[in-house]
C-alpha positions in Angstrom: 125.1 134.7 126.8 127.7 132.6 124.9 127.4 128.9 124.2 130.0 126.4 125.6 129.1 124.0 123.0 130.9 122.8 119.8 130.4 124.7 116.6 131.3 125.5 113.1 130.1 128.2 111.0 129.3 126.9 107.1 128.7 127.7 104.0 125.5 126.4 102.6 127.7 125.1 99.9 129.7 123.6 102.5 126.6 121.6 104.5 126.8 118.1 104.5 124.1 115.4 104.8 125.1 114.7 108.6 125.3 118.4 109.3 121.7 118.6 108.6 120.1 117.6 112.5 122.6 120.0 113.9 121.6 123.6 112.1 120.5 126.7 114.4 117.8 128.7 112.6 119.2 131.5 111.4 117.6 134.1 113.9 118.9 132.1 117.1 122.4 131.8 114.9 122.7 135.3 114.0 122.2 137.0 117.4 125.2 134.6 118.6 127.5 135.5 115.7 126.6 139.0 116.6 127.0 138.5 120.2 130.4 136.9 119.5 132.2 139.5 117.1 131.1 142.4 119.2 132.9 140.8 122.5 137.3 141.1 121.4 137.7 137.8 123.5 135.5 135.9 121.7 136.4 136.8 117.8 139.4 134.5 117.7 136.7 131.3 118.5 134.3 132.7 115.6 137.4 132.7 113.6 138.8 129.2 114.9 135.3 127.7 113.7 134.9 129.1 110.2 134.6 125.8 108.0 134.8 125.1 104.1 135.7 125.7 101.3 134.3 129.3 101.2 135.9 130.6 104.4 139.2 128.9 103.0 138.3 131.1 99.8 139.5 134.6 99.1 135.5 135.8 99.2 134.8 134.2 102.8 138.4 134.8 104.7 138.5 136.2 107.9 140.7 139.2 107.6 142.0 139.5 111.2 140.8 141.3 114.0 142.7 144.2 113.3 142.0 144.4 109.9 140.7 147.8 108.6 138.5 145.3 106.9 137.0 144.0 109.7 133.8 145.6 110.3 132.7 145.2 107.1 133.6 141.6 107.0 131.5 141.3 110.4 128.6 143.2 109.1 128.2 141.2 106.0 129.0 137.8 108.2 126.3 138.3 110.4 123.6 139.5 107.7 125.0 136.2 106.0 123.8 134.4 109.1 120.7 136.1 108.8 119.7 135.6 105.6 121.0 131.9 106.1 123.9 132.2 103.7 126.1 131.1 106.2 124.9 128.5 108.5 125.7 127.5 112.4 126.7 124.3 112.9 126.6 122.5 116.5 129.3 119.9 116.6 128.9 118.0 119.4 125.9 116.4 117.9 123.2 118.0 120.7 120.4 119.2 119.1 120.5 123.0 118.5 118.0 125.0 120.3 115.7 126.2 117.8 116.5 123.3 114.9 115.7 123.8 110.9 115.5 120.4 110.4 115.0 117.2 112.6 116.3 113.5 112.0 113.8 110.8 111.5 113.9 107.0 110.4 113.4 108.2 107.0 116.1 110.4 106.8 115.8 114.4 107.4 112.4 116.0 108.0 112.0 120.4 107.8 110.6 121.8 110.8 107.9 123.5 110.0 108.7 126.9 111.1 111.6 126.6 108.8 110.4 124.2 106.0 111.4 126.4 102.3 115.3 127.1 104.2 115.2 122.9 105.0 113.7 121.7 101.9 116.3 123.5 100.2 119.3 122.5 102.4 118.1 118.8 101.8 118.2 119.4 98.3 121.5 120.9 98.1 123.0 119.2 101.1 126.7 117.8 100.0 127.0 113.7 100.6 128.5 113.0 104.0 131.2 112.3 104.0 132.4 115.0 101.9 134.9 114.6 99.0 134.5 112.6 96.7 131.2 114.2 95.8 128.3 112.1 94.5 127.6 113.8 91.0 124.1 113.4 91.0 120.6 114.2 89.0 118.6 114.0 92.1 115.7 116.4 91.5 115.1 119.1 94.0 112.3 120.8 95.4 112.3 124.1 94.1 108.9 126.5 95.7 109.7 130.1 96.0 111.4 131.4 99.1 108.8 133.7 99.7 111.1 136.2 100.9 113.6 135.0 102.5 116.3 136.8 100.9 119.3 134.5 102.1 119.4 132.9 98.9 119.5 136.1 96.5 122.7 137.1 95.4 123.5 140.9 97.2 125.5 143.0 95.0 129.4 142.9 95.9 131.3 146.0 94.7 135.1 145.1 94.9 136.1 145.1 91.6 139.0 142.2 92.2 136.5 139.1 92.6 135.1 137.2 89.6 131.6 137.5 88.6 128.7 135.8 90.4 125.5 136.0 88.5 124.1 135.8 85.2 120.6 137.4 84.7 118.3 136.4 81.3 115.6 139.4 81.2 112.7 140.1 78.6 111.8 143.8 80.8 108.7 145.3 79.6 108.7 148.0 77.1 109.0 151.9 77.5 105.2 153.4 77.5 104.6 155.1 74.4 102.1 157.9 74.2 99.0 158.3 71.1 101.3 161.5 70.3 104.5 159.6 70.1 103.2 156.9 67.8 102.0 159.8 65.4 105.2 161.0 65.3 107.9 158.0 64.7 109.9 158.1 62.2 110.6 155.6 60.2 114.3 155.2 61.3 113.2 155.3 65.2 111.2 151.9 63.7 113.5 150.4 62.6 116.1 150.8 65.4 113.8 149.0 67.6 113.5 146.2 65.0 117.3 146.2 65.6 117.3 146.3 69.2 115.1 143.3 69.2 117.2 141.3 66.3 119.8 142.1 68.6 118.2 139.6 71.6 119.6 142.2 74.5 118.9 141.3 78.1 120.2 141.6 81.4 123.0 140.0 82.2 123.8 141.1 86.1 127.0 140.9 87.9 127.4 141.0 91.7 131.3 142.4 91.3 133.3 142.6 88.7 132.6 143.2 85.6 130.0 145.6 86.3 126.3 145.1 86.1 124.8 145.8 82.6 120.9 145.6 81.8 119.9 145.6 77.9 116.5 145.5 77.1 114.7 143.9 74.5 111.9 141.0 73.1 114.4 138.4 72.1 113.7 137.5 68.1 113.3 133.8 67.0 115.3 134.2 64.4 118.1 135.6 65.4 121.5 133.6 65.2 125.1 133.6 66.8 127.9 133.3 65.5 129.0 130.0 67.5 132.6 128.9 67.7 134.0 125.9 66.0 135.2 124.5 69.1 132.1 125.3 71.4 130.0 123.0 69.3 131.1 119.9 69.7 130.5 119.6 73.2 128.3 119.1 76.2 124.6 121.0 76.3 125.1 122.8 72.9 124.8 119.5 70.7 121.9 118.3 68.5 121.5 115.2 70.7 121.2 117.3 74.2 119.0 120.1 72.4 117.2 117.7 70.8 116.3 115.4 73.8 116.2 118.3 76.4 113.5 120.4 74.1 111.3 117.3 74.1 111.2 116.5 77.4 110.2 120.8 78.3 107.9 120.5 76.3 106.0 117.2 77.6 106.1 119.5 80.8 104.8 121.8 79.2 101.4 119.8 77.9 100.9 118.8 81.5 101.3 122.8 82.8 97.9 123.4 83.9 97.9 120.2 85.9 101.3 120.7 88.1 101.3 123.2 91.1 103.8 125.7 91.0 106.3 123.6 92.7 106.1 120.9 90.5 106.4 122.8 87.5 109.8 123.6 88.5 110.8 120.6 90.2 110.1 118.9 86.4 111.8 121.7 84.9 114.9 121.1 87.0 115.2 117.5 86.5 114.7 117.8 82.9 117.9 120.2 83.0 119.6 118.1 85.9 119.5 115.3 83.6 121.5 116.8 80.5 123.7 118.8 82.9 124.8 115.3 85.1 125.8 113.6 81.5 128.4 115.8 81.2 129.2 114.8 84.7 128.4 118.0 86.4 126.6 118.2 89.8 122.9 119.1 89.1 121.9 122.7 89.6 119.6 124.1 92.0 116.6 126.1 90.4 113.7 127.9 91.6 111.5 131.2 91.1 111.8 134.9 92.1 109.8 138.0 91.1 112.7 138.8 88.2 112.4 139.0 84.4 114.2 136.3 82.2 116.4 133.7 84.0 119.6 134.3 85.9 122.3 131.9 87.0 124.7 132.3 90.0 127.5 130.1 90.0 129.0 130.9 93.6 125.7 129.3 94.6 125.2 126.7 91.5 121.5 128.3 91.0 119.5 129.3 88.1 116.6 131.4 89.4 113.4 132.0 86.7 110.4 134.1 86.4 108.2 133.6 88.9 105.5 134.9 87.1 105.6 132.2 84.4 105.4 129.4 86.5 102.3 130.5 88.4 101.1 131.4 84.6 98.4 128.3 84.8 99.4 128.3 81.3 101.6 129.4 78.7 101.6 130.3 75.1 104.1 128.5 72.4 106.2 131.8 72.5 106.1 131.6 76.4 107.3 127.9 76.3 110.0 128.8 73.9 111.2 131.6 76.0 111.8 129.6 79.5 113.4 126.7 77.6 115.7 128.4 75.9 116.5 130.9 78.9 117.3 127.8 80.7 119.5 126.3 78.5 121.5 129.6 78.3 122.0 129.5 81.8 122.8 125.8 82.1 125.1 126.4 79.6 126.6 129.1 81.7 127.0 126.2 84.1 128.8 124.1 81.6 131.1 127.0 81.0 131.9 128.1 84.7 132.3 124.5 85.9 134.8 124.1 82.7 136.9 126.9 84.0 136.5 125.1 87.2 138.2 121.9 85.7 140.6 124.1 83.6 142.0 125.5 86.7 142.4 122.5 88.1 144.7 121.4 85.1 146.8 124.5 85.5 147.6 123.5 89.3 144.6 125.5 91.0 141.8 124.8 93.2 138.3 125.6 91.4 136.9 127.0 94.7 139.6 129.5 94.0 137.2 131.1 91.2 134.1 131.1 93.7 133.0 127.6 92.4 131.0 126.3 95.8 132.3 123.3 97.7 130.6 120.1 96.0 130.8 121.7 92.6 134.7 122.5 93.1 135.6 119.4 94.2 133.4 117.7 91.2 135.6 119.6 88.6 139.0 119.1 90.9 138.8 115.5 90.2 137.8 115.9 86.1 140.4 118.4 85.3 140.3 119.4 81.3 142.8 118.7 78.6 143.9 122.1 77.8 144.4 121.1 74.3 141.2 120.0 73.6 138.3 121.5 71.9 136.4 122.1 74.6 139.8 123.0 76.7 140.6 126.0 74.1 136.9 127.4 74.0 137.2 127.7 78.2 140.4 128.9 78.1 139.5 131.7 75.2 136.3 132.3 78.4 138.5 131.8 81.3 140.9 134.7 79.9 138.0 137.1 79.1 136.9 136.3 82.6 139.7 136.3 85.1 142.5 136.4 82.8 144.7 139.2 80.2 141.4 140.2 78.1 139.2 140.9 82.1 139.8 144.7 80.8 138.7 144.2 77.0 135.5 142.7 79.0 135.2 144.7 81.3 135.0 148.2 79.0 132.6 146.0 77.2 130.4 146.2 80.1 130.7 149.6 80.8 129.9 150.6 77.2 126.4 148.7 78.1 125.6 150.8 80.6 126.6 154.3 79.1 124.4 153.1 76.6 121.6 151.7 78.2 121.9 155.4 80.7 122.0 157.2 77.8 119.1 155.7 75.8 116.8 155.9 79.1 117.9 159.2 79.6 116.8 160.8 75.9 113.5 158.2 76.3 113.2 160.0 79.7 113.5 164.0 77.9 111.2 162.9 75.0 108.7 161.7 77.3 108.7 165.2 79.2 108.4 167.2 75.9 105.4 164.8 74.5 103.9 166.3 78.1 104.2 169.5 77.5 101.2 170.9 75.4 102.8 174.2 74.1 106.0 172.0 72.8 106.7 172.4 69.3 107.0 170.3 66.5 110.8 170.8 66.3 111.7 169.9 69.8 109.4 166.7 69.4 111.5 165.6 66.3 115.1 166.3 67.5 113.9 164.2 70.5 112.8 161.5 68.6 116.1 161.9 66.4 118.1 162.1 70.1 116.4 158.6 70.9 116.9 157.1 67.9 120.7 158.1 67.7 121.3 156.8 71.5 119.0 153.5 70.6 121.8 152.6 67.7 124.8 153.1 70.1 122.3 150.5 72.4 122.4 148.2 70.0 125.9 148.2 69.1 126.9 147.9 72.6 124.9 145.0 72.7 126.2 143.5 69.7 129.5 144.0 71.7 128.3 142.2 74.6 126.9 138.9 73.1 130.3 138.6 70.8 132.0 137.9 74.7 133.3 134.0 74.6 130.8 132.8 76.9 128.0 134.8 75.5 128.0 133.7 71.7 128.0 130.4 73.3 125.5 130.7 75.5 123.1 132.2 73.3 123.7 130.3 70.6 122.7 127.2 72.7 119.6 128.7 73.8 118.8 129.8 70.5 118.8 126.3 68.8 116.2 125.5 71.0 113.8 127.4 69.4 114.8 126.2 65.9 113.7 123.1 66.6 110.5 123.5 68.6 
């Protein structure tokens, strides 16, 4: 069965406020979009309908229906339907069939059935009519998903897109037997003091450059060699650190009262407000079962640990850790939607670098002085990004995971020898030595890693929260 009616298929970046009435859930809408790109005579009027900016994009572009590309574009469309990435639209302004969200005198209500994927669309939901956006703090309601994976990031493997997430881990430790503490040596010691001085984490990309996971307890002392021309600007001065770190922390004296809900909603605002100074939309956050903090521009989200906020309370160091994790990844923000506005001064179109429709549009119309502060400091990002240095960068990354692989993998053979009763000393040692050899190349790479443009800054930002706390 096809539908006769109108329709467009969206984005959710794309999704306006008068789009909301008019949404198929997402199990209704994906059986249709599978329906109709299985039957040849019906591709051309999925293709026909594709709205926004991200179908207009070089990530969302329908590549023809006899494109060799085509079957994987169709399998990853419909599982984008699914998981509510991508959104079916009636047009004719008849209420769909199965509706996420109804219209009421009081603007858009979520139907229950679908309430976390409407509250969230409400939140995010672009002013109608579109362009030009309202650059807003509005807080939004941020409660886990529960689930619904729609609004994770799924890793991407074609190595000619930009990056789309930033992840801010604190993993757990490697278990460490009675019989390895006996046997450290005092250089194994003090490469972990190293590693942790070092503040690794994981720093997650869905393409290109690869994904790379250091691991370590970030150190409150450690500092970052900050640019000149990064710190003039936007969330990284004294004024925004300053008023942003007192306002976490009020939420934070009021944590056991809030739900989880509320914690985060608070949070968000708190971050919405520094961020929409600036003049950048605010930022959709909210919780998953990850480690750290991680920010995705193509979707404008930061995403924390879940297991914090359902903490019903936290201690100083905990406090510290989400703030400044937070600010890292706002400042992420900063630095994307800056390359945004920088393209847009160079004659491009910030959707172009997977910026999504509200948040492109917001930085088409600020474009930034090249010759400014603020314009060199992107630009010095924006080439390590998508421009001449993406291969310095990229190595950079792959050096972070040969030496993350190799570190695990000599933890992994030390491990198996401190099981093995009849192993002798020897073998135990040149283990140890094997670990603590592959643990300093770690740490270098590392070192590498947070010296990228964005990532001095980045963690520089974060870290000045926690001088000041």
């Amino acid at each position: 069965m096809y539908s006769t009616r109108s329709y467009a298929f969206k984005h959710w970046s794309d999704i306006t406020v008068a789009d909301l009435p008019f949404i198929e859930s997402p199990f209704f809408a994906a059986s249709f979009a599978d329906r109709c790109l299985s039957n040849d005579f019906k591709v051309s009027d999925v293709a026909s309908n594709l709205c926004g900016y991200h179908f207009r994009s070089g990530f969302g572009a329908f590549p023809g229906r006899g494109s060799l590309h085509f079957r994987k574009w169709k399998d990853d469309f419909v599982r984008g339907v699914e998981r509510a990435e991508i959104l079916l639209v009636f047009s004719d302004k008849k209420k769909p069939f199965c509706p996420v969200i109804n219209e009421s005198e009081e603007g858009p209500v979520p139907v229950s059935s679908e309430a976390r994927l409407a509250e969230r669309l409400i939140a995010l939901a672009n002013p109608a009519p579109p362009p030009p956006p309202a650059v807003t703090g509005e807080v939004m309601d941020v409660t886990s998903l529960s689930g619904n994976p729609g609004w994770s990031s799924a890793p991407n493997e074609a190595r000619n897109s930009p990056p789309s997430t930033t992840t801010l881990s604190s993993p757990a430790p490697a278990q460490s037997s009675a019989r390895q503490q006996e046997s450290d040596s005092a250089q194994v010691q003090s490469n972990k003091t190293a590693a942790q001085d070092a503040q690794p984490f994981c720093e997650d990309y869905s393409s290109n450059p690869k994904p790379a996971k250091p691991k370590a307890q970030p150190s409150n002392e450690t500092e970052f060699n900050q640019p000149e021309n990064c710190k003039g600007w936007g969330l990284t001065t004294d004024e925004c650190v300053g008023e942003y770190t007192a306002e976490v922390k009020d939420v934070f004296s009021r944590w056991e009262t809030l739900s989880p809900s509320e914690k985060l909603k608070e949070l968000g605002a708190k971050l919405n407000r520094q961020l929409t100074k600036e003049g950048i939309p605010g930022i959709f956050i909210h919780d998953e079962s990850i480690k750290g903090a991680q920010f995705d521009f193509r979707e404008w989200k930061i995403v924390v640990d879940s297991s914090l906020i359902m903490k019903s309370s936290l201690t100083q160091d905990e406090q510290m850790q989400l703030a400044d994790h937070l600010l890292h990844e706002a400042r992420h923000a900063e630095q994307w939607f800056g390359m945004g506005q920088l393209h847009a001064a160079n004659g491009g179109h910030p959707s172009e670098i997977g910026l999504p429709g509200v948040v492109a549009e917001a930085a088409k119309m600020t474009p930034l002085n090249p010759e400014s502060d603020k314009g060199q400091a992107i630009d010095k990002m924006f080439q390590y990004v998508y421009g001449d240095n993406f291969e310095d960068r990229d190595a950079v990354y792959d050096q972070l995971d040969e030496s993350e692989a190799a570190l695990k993998a000599a933890i992994d053979r030390r491990e198996a020898i401190q099981k093995d009763p009849s192993a002798p000393t020897a073998a135990i040692e040149l283990a140890q030595a094997d670990v603590a050899d592959a643990n300093i190349q770690y740490v270098k790479a590392v070192k590498a890693y947070q010296n990228l443009p964005e990532e001095v800054d980045a963690w520089a930002t974060g870290a000045k929260v926690r001088k000041i706390w």
